[in-house]
Backbone as JSON, one array per atom type, in Angstrom:
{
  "sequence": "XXXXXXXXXXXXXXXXXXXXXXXXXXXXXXXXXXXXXXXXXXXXXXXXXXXXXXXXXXXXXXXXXXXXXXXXXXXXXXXXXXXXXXXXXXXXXXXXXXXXXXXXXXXXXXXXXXXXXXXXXXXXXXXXXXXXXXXXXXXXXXXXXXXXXXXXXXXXXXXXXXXXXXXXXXXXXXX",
  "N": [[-5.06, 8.24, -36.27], [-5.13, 5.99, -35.05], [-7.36, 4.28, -35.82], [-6.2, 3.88, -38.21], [-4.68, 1.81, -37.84], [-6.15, -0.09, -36.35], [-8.46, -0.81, -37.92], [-6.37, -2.25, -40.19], [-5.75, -3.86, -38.63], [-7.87, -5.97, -38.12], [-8.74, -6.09, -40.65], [-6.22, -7.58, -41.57], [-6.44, -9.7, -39.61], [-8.65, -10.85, -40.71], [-8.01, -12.33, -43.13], [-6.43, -13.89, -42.34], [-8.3, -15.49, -41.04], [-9.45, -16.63, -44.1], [-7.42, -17.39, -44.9], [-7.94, -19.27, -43.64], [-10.14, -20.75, -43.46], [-9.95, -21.74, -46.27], [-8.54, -23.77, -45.89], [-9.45, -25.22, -44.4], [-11.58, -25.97, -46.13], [-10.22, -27.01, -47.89], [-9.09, -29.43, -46.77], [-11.55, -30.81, -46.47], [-12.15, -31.52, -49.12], [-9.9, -32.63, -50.36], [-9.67, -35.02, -48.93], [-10.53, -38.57, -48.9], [-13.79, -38.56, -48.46], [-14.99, -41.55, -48.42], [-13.46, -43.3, -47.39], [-13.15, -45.34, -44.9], [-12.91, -44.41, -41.19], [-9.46, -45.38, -38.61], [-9.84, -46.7, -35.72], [-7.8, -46.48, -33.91], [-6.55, -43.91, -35.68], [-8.17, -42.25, -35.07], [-8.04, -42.07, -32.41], [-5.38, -40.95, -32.02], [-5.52, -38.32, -32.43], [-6.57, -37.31, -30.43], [-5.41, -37.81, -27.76], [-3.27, -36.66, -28.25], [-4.26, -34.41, -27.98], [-5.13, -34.28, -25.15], [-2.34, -34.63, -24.43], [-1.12, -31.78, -25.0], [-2.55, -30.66, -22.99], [-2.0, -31.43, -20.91], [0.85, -30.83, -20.55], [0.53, -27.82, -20.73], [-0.99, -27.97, -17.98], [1.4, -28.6, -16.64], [3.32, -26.18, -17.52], [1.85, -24.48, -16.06], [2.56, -24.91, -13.33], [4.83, -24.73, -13.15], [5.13, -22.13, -14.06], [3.85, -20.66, -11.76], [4.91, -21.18, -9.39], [8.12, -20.3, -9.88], [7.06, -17.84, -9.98], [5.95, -17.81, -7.18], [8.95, -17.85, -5.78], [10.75, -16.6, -6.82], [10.09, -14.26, -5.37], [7.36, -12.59, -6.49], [4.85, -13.3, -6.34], [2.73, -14.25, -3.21], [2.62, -17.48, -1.45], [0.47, -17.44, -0.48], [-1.58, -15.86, -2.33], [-2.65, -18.19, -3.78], [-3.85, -19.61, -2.64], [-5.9, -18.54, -1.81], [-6.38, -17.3, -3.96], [-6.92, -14.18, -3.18], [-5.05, -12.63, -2.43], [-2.46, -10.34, -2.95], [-2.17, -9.87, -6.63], [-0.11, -11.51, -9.16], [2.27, -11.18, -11.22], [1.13, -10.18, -14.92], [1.86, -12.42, -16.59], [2.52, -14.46, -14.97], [0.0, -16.03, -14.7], [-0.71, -16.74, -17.33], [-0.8, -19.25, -18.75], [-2.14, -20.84, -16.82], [-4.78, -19.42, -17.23], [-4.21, -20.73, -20.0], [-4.86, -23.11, -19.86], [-7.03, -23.49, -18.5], [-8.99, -22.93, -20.82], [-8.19, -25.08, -22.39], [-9.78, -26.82, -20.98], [-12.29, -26.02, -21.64], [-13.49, -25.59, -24.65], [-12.52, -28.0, -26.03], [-14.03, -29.69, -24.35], [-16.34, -30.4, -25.96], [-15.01, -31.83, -28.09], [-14.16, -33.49, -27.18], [-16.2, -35.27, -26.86], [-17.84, -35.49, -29.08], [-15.66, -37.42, -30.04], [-15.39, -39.75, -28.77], [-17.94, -40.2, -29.23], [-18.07, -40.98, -31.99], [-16.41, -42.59, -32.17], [-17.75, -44.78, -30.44], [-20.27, -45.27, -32.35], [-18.83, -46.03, -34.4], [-19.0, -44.57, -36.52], [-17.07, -42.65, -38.73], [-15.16, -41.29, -40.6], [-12.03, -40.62, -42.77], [-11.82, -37.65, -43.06], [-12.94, -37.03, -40.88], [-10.82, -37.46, -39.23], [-8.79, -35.77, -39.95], [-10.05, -33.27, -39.97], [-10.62, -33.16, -37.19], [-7.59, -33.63, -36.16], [-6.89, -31.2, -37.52], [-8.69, -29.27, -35.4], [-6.84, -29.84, -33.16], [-4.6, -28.63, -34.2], [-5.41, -26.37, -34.49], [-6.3, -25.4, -31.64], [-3.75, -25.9, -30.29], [-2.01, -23.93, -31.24], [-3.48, -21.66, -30.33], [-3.15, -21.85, -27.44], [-0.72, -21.61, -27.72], [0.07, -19.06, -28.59], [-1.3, -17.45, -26.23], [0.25, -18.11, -24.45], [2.72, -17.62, -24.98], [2.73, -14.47, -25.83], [0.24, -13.46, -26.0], [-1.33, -11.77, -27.55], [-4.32, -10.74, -28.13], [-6.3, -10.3, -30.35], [-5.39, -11.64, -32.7], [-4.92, -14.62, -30.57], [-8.03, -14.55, -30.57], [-8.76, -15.12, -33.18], [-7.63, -17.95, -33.91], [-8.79, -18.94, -32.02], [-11.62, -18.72, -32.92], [-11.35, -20.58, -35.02], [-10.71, -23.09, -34.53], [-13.91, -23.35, -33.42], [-14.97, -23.37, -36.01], [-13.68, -25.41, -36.62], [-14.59, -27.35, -34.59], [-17.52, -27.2, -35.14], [-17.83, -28.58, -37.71], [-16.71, -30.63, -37.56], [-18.95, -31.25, -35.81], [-21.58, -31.36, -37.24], [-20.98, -32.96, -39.34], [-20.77, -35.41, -38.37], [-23.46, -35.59, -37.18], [-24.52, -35.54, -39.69], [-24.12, -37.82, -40.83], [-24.74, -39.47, -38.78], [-27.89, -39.28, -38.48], [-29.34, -39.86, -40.3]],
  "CA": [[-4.05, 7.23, -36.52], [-5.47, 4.79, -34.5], [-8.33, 3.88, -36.92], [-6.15, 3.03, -39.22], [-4.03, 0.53, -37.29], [-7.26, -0.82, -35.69], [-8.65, -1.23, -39.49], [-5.15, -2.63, -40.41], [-5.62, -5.18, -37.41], [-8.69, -6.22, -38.52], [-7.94, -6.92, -42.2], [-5.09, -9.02, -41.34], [-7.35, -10.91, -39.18], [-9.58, -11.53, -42.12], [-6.93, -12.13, -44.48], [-5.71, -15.09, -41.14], [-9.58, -16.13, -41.27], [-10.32, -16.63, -44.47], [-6.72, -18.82, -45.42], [-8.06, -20.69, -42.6], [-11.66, -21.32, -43.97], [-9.26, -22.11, -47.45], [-7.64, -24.63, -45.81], [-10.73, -26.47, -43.98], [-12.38, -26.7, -47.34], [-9.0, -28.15, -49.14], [-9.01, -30.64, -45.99], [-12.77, -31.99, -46.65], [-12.59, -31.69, -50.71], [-8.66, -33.82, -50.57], [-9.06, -36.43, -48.39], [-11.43, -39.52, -49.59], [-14.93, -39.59, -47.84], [-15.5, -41.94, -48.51], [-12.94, -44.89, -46.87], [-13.31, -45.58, -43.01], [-11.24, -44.33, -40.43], [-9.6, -46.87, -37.79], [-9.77, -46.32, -34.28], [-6.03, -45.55, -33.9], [-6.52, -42.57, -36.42], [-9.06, -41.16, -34.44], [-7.53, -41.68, -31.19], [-3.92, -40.35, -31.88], [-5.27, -36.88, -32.29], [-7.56, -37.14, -28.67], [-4.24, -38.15, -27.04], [-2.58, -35.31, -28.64], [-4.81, -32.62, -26.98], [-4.63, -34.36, -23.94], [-0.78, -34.16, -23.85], [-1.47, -30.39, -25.16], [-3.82, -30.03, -21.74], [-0.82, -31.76, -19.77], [2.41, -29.94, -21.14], [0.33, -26.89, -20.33], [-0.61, -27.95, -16.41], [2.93, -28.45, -15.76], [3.59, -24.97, -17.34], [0.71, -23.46, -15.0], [2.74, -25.19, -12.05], [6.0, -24.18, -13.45], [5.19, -20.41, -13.93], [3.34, -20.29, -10.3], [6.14, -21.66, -8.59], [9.06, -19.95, -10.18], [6.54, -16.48, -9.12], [6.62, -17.53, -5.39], [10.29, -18.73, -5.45], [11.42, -15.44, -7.14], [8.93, -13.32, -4.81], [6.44, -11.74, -7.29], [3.82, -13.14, -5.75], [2.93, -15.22, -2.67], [1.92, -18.71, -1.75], [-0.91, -17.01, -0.38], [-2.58, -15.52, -3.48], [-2.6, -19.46, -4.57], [-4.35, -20.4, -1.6], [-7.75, -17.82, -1.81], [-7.35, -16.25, -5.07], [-7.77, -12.75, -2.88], [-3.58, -11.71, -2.26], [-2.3, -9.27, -4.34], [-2.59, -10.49, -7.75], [0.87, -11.91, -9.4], [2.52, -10.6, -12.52], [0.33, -10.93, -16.14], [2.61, -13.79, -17.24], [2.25, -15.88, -14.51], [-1.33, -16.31, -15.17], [-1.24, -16.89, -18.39], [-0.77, -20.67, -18.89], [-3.25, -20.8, -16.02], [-5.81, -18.94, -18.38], [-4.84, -21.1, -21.7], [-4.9, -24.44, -19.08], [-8.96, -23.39, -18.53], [-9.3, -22.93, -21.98], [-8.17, -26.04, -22.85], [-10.65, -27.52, -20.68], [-13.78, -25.76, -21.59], [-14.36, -26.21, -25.68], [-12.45, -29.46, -26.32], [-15.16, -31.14, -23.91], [-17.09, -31.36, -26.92], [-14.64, -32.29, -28.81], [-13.92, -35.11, -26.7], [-17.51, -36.24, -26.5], [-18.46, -35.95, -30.66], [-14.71, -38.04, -30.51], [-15.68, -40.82, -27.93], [-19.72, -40.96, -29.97], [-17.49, -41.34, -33.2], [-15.57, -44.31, -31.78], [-18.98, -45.58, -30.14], [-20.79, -46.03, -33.48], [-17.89, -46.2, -35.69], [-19.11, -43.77, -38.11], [-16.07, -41.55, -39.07], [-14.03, -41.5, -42.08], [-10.24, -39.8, -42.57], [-12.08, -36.3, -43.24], [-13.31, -36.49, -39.81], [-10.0, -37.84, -38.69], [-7.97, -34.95, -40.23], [-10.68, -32.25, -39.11], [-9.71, -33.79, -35.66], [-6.41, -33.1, -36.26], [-7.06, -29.52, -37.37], [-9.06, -28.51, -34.0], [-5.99, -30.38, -32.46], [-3.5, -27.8, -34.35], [-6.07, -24.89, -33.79], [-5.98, -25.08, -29.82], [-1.51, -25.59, -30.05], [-1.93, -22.61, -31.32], [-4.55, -20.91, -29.9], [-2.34, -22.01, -26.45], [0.89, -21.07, -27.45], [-0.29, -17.24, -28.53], [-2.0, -17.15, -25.18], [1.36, -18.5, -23.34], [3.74, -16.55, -25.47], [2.69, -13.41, -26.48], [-1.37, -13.04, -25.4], [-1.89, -10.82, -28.83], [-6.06, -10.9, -28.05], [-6.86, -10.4, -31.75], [-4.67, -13.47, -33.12], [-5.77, -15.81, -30.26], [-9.02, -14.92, -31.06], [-8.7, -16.05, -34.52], [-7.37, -19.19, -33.51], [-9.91, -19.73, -31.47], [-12.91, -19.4, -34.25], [-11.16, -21.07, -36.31], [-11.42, -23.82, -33.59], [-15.02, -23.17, -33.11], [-15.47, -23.54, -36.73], [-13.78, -26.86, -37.08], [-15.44, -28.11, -34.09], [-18.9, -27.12, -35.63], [-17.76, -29.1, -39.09], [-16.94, -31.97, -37.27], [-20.27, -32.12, -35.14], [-22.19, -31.31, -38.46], [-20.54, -34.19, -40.39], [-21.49, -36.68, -37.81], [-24.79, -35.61, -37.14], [-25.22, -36.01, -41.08], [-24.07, -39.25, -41.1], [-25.76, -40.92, -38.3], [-29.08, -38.63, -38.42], [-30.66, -40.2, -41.76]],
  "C": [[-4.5, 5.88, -36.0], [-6.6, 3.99, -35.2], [-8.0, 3.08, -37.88], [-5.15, 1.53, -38.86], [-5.08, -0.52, -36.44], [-7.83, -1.34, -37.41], [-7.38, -2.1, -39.91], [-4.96, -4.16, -39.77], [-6.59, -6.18, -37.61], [-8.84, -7.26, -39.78], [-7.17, -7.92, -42.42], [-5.38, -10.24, -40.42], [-8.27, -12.04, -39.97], [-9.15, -12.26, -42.9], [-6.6, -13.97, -43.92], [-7.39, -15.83, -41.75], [-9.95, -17.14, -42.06], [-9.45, -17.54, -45.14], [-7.38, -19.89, -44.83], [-9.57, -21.49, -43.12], [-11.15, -22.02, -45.5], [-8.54, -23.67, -47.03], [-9.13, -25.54, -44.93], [-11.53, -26.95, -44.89], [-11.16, -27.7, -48.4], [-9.11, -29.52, -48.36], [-10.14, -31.29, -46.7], [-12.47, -32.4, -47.97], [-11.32, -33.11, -50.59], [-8.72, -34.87, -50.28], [-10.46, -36.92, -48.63], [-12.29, -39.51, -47.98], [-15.34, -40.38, -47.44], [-14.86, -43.86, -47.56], [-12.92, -44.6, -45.11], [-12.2, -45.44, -42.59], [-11.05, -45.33, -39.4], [-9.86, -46.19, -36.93], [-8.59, -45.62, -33.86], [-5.98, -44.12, -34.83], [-7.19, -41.72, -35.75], [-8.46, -40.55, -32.74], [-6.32, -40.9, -30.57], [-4.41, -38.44, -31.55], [-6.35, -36.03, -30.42], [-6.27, -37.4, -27.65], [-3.62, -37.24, -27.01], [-2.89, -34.17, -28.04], [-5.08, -33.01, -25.4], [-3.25, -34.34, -23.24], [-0.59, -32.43, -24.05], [-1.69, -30.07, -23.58], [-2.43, -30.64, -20.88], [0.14, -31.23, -19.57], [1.75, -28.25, -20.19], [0.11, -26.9, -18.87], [0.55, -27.21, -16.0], [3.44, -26.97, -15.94], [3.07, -24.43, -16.12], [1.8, -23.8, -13.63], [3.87, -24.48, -12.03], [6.14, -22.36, -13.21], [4.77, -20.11, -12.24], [4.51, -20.26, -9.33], [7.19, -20.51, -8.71], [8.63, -18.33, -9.37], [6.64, -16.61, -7.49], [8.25, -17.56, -5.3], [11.12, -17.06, -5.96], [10.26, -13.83, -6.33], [8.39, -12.55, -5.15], [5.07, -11.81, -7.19], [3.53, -14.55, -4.35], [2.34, -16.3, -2.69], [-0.15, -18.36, -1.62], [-1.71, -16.28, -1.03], [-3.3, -16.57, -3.95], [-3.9, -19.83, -3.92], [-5.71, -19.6, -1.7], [-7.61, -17.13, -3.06], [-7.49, -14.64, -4.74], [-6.19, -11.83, -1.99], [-3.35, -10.87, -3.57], [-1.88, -9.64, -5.66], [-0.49, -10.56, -8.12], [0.72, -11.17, -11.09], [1.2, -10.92, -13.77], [0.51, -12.56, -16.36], [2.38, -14.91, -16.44], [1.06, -16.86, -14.51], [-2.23, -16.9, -16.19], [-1.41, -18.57, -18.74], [-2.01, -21.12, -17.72], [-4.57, -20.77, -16.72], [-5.9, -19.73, -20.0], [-5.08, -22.44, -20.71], [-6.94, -24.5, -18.7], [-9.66, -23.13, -19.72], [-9.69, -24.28, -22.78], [-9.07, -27.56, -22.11], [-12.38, -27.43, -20.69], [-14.02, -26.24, -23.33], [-13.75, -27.15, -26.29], [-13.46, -30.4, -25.64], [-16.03, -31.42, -25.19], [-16.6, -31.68, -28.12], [-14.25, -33.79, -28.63], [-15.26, -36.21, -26.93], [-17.91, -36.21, -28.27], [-17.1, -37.44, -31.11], [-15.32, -39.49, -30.06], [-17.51, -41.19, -29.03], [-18.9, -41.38, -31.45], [-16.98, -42.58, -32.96], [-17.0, -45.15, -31.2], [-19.25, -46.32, -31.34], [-19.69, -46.57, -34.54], [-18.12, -45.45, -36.84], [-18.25, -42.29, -37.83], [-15.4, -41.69, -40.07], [-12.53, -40.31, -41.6], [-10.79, -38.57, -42.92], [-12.4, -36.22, -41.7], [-11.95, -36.55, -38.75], [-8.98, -36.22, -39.07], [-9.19, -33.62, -39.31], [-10.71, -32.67, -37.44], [-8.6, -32.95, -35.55], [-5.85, -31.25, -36.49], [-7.64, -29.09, -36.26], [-7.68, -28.99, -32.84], [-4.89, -28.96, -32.7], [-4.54, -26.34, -33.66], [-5.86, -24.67, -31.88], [-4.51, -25.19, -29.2], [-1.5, -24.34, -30.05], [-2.66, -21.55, -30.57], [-3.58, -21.16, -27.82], [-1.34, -21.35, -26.34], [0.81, -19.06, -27.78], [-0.79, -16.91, -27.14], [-1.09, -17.2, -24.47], [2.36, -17.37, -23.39], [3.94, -15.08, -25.71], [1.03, -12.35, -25.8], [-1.32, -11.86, -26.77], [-3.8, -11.31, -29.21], [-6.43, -11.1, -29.87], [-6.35, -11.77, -32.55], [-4.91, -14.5, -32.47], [-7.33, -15.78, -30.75], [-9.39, -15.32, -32.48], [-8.65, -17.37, -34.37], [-8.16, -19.83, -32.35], [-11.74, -19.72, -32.32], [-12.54, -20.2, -35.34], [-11.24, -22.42, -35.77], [-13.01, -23.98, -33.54], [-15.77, -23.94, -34.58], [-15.42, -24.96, -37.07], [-14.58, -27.79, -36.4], [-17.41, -28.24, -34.48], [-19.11, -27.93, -36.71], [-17.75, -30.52, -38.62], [-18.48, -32.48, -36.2], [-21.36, -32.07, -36.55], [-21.92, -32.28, -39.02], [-20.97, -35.28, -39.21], [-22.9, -36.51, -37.25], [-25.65, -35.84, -38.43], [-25.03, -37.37, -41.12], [-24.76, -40.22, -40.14], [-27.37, -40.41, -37.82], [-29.88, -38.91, -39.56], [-31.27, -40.91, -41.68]]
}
């Protein structure tokens, strides 16, 4: 039985995948190449995943807290890391809060070399915007629910946009 709900789990991962690879190719093909993006277009969606990375802190402080204050775990787990470990949940915003600081760094840094030279157009501005929605999400499954197989979707699907957008600006200022 379990085979087939593991197969089942799988499939519907694929199925998540492969809209999502449907929808990063409608982004590049729709939106014009070819006209320049401003600065403000580029920067709204770098702002955006830094209020993402902030909203989530305050969770991390929020859930910690509320665990000492309702005694599920103490201050002193906080303090070395090596008390007796605190519920799943409280952890979790913790765990998407280090997430959200390990593979946006290079989303920040292809963002900041895009604003350097100025070479970006509104495809790179919207594929922005998609690694922006990919890591909401890829957060809020991790906060809400932790279903491993669905964040990890939402996090290649991340991976992928961030690979499209370093690819598109390494084509454009590598000729």
């Amino acid at each position: 039985m379990r085979t087939k709900t593991t197969g089942a789990t799988y499939l519907l991962l694929g199925v998540i995948l492969a809209a999502f690879v449907a929808v990063l190719v409608a982004v590049m093909r729709t939106t014009s190449a070819s006209a320049q993006g401003t600065t403000v277009a580029l920067l709204q969606p770098v702002v955006a995943l830094v209020a993402l990375t902030a909203i989530v802190a305050l969770m991390m402080g929020v859930y910690r807290n509320v665990a000492v204050i309702r005694r599920l775990t103490s201050q002193r787990y906080f303090q070395a890391f090596n008390a007796e470990q605190p519920p799943e949940w409280v952890e979790r915003p913790a765990r998407a809060y280090m997430n959200l600081l390990e593979l946006p760094v290079l989303f920040y840094v292809v963002c900041l070399l895009m604003l350097t030279t100025g070479k970006f157009d509104v495809v790179q501005v919207s594929l922005a915007w998609l690694f922006v929605l990919t890591r909401s999400v890829h957060a809020f499954i991790h906060i809400a629910f932790n279903y491993v197989p669905i964040r990890f979707v939402a996090f290649v699907a991340g991976v992928i946009t961030l690979a499209v957008i370093w690819t598109r600006f390494a084509a454009q200022n590598l000729n």
